[in-house]
Biopython code that builds the backbone (N, CA, C, O; Angstrom):
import numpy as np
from Bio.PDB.StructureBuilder import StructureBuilder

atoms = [
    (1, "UNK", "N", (0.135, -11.601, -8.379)),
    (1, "UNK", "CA", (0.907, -10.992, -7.312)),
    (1, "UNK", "C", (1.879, -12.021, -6.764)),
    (1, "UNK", "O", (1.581, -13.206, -6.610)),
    (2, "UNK", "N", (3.068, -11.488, -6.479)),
    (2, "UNK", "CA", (4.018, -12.480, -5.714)),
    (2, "UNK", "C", (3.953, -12.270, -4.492)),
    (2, "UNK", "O", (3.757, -11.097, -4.176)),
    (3, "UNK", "N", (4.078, -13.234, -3.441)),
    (3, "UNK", "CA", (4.221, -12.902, -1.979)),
    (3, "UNK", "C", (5.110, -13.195, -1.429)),
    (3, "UNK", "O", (5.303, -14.410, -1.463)),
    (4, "UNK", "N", (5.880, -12.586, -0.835)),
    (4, "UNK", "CA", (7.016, -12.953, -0.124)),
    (4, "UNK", "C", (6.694, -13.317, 2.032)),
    (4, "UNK", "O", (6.236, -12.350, 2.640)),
    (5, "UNK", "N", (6.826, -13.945, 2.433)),
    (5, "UNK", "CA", (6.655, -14.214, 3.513)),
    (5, "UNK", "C", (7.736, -14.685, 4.058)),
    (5, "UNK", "O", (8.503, -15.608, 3.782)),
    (6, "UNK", "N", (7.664, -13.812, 4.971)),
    (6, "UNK", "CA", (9.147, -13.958, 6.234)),
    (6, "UNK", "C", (8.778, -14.661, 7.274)),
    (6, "UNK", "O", (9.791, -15.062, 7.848)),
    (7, "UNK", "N", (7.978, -14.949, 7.711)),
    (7, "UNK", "CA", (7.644, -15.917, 8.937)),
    (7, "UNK", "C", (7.119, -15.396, 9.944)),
    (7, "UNK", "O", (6.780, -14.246, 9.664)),
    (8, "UNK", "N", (6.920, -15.620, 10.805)),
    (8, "UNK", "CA", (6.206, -15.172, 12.408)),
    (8, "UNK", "C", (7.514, -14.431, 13.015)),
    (8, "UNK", "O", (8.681, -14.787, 12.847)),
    (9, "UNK", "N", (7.039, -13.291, 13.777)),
    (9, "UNK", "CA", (7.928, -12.530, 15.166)),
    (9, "UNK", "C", (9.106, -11.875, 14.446)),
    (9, "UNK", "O", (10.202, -11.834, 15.006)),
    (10, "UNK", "N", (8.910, -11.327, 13.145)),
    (10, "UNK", "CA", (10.025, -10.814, 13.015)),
    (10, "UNK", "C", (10.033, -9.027, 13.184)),
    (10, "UNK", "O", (9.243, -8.091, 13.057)),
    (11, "UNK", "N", (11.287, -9.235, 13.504)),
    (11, "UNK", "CA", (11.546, -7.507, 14.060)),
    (11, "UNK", "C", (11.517, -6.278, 13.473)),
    (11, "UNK", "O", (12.662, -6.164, 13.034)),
    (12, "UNK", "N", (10.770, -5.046, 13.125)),
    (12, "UNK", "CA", (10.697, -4.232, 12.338)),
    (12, "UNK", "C", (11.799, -4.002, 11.468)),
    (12, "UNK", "O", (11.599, -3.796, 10.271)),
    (13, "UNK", "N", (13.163, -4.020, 12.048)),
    (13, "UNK", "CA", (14.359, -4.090, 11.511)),
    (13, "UNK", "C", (14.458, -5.089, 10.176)),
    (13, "UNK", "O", (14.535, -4.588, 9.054)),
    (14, "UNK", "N", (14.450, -6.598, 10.380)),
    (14, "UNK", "CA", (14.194, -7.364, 9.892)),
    (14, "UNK", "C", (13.211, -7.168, 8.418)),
    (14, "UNK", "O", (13.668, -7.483, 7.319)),
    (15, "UNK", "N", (12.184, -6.753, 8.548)),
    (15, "UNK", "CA", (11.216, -6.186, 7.300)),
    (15, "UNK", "C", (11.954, -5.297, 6.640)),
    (15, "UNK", "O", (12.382, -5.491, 5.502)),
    (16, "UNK", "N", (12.151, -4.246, 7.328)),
    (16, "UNK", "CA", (12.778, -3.487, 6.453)),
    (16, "UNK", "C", (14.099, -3.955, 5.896)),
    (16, "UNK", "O", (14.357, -3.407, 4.824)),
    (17, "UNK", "N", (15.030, -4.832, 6.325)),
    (17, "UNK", "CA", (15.930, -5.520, 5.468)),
    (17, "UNK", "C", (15.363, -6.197, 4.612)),
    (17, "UNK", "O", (15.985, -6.110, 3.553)),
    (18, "UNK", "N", (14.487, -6.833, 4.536)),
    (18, "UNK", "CA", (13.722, -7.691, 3.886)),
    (18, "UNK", "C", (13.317, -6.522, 2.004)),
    (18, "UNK", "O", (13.864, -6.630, 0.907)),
    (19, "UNK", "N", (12.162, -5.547, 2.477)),
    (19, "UNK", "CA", (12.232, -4.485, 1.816)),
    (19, "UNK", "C", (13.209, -4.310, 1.181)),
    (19, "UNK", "O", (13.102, -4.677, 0.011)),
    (20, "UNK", "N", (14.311, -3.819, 1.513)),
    (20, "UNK", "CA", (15.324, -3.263, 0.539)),
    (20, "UNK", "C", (15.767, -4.323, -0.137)),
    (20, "UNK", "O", (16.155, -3.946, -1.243)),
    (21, "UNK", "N", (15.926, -5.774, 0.047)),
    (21, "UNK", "CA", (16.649, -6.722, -1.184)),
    (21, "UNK", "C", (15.419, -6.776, -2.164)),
    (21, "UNK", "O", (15.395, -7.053, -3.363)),
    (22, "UNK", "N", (14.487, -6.458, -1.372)),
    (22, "UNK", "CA", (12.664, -7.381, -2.552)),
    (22, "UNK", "C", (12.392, -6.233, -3.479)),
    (22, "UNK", "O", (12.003, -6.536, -4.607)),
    (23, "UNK", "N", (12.529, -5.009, -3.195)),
    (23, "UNK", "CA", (11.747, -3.734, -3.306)),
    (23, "UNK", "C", (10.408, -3.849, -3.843)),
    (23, "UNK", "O", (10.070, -3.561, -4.991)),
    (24, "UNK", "N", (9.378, -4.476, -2.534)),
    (24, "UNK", "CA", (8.175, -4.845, -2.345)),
    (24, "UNK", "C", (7.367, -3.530, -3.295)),
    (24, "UNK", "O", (7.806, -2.389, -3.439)),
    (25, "UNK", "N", (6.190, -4.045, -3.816)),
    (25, "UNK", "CA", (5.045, -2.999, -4.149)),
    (25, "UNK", "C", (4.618, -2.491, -3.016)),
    (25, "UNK", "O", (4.847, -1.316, -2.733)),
    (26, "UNK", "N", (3.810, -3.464, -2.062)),
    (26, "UNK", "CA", (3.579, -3.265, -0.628)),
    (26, "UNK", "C", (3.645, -3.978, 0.473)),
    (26, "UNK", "O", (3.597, -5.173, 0.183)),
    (27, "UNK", "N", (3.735, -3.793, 1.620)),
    (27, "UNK", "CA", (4.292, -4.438, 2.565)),
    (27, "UNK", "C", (3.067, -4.312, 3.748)),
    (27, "UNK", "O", (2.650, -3.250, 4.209)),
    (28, "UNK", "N", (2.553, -5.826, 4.152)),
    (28, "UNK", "CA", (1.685, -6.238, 4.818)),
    (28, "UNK", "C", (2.207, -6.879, 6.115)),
    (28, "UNK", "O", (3.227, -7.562, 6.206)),
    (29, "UNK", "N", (1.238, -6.515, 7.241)),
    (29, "UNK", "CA", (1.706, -7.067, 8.192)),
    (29, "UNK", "C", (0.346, -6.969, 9.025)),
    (29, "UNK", "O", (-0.512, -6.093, 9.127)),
    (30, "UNK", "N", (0.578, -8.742, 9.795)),
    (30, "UNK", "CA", (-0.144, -9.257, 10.271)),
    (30, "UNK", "C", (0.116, -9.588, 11.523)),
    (30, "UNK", "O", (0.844, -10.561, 11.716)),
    (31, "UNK", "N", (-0.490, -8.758, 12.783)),
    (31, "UNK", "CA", (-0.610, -8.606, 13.815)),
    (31, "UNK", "C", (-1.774, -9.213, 15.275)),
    (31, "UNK", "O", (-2.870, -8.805, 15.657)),
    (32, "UNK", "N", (-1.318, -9.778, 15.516)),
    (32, "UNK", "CA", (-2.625, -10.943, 16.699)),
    (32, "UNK", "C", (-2.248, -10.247, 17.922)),
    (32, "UNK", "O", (-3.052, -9.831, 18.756)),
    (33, "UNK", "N", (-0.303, -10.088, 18.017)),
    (33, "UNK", "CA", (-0.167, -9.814, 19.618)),
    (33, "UNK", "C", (-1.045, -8.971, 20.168)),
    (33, "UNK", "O", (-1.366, -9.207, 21.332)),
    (34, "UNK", "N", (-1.545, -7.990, 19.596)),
    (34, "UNK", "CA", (-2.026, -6.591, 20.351)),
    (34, "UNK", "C", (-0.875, -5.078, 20.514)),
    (34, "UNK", "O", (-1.052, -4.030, 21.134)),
    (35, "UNK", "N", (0.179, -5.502, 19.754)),
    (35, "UNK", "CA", (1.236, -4.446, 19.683)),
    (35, "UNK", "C", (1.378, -4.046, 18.581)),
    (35, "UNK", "O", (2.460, -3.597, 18.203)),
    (36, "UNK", "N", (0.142, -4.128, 17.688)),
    (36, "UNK", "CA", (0.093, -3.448, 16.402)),
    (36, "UNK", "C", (0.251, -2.159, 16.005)),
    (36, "UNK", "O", (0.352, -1.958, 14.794)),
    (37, "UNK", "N", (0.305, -1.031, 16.927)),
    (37, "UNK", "CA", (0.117, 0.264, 17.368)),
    (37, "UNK", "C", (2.012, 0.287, 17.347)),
    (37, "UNK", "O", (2.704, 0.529, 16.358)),
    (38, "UNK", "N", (2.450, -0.005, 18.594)),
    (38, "UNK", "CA", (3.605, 0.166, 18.632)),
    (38, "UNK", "C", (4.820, -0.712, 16.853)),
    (38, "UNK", "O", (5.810, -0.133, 16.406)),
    (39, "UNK", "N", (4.309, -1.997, 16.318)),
    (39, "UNK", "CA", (5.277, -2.683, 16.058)),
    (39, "UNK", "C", (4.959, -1.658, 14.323)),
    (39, "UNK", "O", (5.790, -1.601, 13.416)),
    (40, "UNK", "N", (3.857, -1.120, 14.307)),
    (40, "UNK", "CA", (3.363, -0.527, 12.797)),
    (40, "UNK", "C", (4.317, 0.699, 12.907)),
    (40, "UNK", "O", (5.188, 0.996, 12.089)),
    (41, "UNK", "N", (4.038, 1.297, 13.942)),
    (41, "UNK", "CA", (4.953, 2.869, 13.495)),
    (41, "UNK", "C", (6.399, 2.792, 13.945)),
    (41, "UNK", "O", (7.178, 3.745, 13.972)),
    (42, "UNK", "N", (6.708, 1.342, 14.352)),
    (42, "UNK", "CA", (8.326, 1.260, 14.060)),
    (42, "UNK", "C", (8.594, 0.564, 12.589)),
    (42, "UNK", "O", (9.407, 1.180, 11.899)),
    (43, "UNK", "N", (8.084, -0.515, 12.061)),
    (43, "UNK", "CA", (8.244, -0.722, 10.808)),
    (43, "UNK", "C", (8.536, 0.635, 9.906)),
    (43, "UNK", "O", (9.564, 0.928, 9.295)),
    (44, "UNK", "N", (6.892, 1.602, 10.060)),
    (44, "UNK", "CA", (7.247, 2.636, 9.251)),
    (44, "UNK", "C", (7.878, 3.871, 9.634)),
    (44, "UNK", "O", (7.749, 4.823, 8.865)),
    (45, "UNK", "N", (8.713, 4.055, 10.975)),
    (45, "UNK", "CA", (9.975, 4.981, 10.990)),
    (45, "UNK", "C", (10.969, 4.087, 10.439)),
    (45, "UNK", "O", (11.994, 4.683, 10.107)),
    (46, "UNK", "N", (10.982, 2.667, 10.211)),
    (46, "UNK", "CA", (12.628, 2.455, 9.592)),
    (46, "UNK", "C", (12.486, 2.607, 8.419)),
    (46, "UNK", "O", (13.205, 3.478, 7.928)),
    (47, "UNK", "N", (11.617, 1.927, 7.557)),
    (47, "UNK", "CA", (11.235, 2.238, 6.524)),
    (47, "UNK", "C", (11.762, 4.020, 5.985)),
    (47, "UNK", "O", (12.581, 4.190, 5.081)),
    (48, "UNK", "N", (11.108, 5.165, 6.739)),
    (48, "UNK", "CA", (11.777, 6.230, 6.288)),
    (48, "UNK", "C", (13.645, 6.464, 6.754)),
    (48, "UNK", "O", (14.655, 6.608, 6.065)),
    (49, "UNK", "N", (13.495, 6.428, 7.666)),
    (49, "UNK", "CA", (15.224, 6.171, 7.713)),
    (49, "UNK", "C", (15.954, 5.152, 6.773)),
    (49, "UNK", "O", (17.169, 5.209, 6.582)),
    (50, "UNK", "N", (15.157, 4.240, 6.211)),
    (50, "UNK", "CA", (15.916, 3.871, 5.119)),
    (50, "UNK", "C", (15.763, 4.128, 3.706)),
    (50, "UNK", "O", (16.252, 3.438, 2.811)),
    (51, "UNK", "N", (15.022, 5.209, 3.553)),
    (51, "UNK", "CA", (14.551, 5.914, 2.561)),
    (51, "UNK", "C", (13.564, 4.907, 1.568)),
    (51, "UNK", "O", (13.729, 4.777, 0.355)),
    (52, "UNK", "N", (12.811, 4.428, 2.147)),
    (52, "UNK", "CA", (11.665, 3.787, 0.916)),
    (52, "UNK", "C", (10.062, 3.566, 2.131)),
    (52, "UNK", "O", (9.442, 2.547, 2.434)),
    (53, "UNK", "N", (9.890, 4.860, 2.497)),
    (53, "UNK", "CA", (8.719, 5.195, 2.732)),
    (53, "UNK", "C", (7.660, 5.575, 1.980)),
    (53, "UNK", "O", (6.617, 6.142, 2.304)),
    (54, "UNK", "N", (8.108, 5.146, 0.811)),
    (54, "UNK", "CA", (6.903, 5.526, -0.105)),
    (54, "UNK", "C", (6.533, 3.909, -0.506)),
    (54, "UNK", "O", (6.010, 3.688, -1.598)),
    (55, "UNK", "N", (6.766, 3.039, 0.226)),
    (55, "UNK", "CA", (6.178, 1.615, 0.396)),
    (55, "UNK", "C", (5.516, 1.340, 1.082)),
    (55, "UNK", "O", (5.844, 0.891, 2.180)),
    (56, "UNK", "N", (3.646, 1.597, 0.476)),
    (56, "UNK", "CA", (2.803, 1.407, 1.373)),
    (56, "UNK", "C", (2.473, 0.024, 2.077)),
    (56, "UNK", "O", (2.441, -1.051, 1.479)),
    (57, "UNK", "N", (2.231, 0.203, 3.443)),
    (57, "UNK", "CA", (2.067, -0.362, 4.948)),
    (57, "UNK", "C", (0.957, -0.631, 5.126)),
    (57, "UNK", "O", (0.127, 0.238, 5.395)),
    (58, "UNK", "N", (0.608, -2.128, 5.003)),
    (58, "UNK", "CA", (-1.196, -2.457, 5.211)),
    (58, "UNK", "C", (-0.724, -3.225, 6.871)),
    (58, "UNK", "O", (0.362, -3.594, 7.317)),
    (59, "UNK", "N", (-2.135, -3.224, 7.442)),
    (59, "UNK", "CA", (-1.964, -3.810, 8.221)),
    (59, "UNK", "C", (-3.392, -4.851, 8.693)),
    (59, "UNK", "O", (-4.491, -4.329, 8.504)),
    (60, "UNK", "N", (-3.381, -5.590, 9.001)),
    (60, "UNK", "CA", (-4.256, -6.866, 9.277)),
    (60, "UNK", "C", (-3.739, -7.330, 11.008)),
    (60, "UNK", "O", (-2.820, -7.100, 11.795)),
    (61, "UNK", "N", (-4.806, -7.985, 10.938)),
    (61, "UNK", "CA", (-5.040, -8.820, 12.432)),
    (61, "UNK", "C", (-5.923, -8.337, 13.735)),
    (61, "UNK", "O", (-6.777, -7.533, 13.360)),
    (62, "UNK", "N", (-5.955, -8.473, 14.521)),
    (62, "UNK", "CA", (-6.873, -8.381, 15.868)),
    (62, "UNK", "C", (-6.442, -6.650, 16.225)),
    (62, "UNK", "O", (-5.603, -6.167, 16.986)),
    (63, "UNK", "N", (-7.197, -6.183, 15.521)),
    (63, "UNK", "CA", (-7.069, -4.436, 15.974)),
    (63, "UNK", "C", (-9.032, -4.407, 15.994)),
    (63, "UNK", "O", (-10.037, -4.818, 15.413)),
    (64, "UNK", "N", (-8.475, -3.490, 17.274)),
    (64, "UNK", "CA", (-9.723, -2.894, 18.113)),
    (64, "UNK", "C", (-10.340, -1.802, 17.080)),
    (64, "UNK", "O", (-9.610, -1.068, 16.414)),
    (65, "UNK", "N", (-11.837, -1.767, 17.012)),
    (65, "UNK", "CA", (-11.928, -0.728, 15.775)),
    (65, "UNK", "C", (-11.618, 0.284, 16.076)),
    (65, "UNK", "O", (-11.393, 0.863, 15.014)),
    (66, "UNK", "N", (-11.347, 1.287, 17.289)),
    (66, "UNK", "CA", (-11.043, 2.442, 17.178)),
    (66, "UNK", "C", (-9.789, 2.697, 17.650)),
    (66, "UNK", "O", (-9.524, 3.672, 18.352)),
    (67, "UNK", "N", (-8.627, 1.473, 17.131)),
    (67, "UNK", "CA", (-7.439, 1.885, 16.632)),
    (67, "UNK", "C", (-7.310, 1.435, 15.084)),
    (67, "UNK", "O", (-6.326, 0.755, 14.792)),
    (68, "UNK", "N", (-8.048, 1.700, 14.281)),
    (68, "UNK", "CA", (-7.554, 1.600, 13.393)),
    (68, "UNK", "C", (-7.200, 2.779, 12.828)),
    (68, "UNK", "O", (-6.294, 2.760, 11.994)),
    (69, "UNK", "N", (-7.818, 3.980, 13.158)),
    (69, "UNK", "CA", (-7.085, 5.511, 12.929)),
    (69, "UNK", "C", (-6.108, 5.807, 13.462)),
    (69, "UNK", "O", (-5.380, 6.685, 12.999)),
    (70, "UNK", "N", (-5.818, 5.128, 14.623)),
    (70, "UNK", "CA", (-4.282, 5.382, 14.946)),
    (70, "UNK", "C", (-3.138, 4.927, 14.345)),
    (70, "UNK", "O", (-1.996, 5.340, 14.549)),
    (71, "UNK", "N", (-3.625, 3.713, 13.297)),
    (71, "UNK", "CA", (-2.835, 2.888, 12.836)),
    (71, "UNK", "C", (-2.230, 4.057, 11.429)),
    (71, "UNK", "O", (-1.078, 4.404, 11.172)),
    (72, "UNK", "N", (-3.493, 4.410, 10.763)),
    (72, "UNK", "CA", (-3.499, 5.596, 9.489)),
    (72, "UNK", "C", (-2.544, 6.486, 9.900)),
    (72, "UNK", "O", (-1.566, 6.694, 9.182)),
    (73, "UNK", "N", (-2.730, 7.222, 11.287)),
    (73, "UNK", "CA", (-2.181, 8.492, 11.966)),
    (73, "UNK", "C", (-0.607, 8.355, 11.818)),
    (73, "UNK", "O", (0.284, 9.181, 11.619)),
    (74, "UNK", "N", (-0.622, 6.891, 12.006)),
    (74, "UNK", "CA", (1.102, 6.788, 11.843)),
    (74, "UNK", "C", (1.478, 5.924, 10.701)),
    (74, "UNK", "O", (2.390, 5.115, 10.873)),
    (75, "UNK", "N", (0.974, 5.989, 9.735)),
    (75, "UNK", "CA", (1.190, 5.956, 8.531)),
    (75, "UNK", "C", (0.760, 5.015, 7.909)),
    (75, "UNK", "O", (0.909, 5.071, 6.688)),
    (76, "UNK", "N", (0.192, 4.018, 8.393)),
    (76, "UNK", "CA", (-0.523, 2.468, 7.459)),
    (76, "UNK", "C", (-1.444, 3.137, 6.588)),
    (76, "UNK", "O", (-2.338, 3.876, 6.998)),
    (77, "UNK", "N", (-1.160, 2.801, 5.051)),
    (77, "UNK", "CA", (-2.091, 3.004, 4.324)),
    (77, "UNK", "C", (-3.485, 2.247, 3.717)),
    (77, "UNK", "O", (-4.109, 2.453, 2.676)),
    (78, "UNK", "N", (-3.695, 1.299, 4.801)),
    (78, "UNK", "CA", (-4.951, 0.930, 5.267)),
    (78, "UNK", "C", (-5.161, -0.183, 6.003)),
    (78, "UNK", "O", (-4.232, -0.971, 6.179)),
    (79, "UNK", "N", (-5.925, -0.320, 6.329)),
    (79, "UNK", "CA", (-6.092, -1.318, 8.290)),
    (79, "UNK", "C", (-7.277, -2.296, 7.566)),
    (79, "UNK", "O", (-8.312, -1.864, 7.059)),
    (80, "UNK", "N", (-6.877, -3.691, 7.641)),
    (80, "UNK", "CA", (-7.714, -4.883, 7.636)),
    (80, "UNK", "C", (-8.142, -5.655, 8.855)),
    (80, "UNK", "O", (-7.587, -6.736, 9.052)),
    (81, "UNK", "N", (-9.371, -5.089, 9.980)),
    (81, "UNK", "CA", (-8.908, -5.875, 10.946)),
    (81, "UNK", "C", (-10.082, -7.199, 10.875)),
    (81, "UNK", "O", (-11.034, -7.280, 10.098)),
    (82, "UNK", "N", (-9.611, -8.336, 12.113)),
    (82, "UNK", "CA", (-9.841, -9.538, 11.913)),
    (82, "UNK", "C", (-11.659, -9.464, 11.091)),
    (82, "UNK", "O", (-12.520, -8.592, 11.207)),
    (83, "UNK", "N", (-11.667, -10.322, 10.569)),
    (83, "UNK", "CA", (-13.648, -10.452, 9.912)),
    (83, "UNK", "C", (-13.121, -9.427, 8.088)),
    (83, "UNK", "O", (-13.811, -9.300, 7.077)),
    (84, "UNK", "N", (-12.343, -9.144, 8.240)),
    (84, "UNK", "CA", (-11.974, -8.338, 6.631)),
    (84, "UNK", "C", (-11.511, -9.505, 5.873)),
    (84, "UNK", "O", (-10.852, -10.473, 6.252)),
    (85, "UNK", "N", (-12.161, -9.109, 4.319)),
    (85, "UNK", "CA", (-12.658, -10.428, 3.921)),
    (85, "UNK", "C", (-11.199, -10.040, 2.583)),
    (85, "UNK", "O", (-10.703, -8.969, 2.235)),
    (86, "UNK", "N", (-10.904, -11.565, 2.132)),
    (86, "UNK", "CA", (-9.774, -11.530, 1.507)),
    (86, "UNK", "C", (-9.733, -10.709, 0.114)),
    (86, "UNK", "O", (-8.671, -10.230, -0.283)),
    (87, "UNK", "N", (-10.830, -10.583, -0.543)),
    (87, "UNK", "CA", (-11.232, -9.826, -1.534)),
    (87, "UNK", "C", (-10.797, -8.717, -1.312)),
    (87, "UNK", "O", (-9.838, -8.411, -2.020)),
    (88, "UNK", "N", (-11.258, -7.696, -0.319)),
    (88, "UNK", "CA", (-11.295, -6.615, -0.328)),
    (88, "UNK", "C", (-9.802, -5.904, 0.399)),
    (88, "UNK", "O", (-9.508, -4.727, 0.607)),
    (89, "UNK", "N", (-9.211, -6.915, 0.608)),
    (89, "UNK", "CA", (-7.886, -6.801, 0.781)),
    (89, "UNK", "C", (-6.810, -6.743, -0.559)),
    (89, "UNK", "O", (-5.726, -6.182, -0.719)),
    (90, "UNK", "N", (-7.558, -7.501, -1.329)),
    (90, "UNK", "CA", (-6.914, -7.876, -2.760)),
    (90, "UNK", "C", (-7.103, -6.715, -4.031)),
    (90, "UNK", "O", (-6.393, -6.437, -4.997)),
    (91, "UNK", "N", (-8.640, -6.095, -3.453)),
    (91, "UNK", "CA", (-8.921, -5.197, -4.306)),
    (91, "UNK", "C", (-8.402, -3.944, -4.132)),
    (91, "UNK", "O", (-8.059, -3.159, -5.017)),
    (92, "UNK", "N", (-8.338, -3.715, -2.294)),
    (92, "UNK", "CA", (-7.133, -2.818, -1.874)),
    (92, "UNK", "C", (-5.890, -2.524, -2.457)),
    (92, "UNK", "O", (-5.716, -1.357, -2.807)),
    (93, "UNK", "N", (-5.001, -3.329, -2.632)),
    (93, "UNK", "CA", (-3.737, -3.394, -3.433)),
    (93, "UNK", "C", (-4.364, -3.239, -4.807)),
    (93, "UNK", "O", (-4.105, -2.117, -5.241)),
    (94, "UNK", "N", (-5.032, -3.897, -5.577)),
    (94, "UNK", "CA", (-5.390, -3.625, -6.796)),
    (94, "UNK", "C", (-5.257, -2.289, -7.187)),
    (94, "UNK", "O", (-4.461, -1.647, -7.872)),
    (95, "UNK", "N", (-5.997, -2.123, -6.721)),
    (95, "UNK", "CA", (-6.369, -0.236, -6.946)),
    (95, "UNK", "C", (-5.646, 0.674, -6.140)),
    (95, "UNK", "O", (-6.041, 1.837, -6.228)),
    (96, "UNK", "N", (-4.736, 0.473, -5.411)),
    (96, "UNK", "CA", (-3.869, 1.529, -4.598)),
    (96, "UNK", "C", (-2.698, 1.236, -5.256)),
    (96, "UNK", "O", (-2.269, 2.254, -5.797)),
    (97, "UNK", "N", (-1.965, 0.229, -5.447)),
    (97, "UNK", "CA", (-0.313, -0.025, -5.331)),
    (97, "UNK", "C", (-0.411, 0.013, -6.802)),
    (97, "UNK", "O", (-1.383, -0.419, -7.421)),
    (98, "UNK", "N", (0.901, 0.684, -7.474)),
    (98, "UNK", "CA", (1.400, 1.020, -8.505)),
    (98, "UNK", "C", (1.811, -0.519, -9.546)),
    (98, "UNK", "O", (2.721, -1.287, -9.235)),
    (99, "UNK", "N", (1.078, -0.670, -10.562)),
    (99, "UNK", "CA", (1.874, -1.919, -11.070)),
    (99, "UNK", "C", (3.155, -1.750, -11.462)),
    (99, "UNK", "O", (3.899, -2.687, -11.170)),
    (100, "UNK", "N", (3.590, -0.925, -11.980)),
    (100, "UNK", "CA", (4.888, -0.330, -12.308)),
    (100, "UNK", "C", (5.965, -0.538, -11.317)),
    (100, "UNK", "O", (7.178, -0.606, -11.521)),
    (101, "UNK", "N", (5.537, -0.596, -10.595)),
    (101, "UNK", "CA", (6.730, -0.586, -8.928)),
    (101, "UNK", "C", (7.623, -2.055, -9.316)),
    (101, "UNK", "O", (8.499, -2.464, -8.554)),
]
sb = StructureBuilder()
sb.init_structure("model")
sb.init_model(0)
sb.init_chain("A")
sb.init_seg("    ")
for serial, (resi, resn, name, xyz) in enumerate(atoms, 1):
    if name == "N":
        sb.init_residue(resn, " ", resi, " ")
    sb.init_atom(name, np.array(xyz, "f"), 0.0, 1.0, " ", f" {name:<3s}", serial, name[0])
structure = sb.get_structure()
């Protein structure tokens, strides 16, 4: 797998520019502030306004367990929160994301 990493604090906008030069398999994001709720379902409304919403949205970091269905509700196609072990993050993409992409 290749990883591309943009750095800390960047702006949903920002990813999704990012996205369209990479055309990522999937796109991970790692969240501590506590605005994982809000910064996830703006990533993935730009994402569809820029037409490549079919680039699944993981998300990781300090989420409360019973937002992690809120995270699904608005479109992350699956929630790693803190204590999720790197394997099963790896096996996640394994078996979900398209090698073909």
């Amino acid at each position: 797998m290749e990883v591309i990493y943009l750095g800390l604090r960047q702006t949903p906008e920002a990813i999704v520019r990012a996205a369209l030069q990479e055309a990522p398999s999937v796109i991970g994001l790692s969240i501590l502030s506590g605005a994982h709720v809000n910064l996830t379902g703006k990533v993935i409304s730009c994402l569809k306004e820029a037409g490549c919403d079919e680039i699944p949205v993981i998300v990781g970091g300090t989420i409360p367990p019973g937002e992690a269905g809120v995270l699904r509700e608005a479109g992350a196609a699956a929630v790693f929160p803190v204590g999720a072990e790197f394997e099963d993050i790896v096996s996640w993409i394994e078996t979900n994301v398209s090698k073909d992409h």
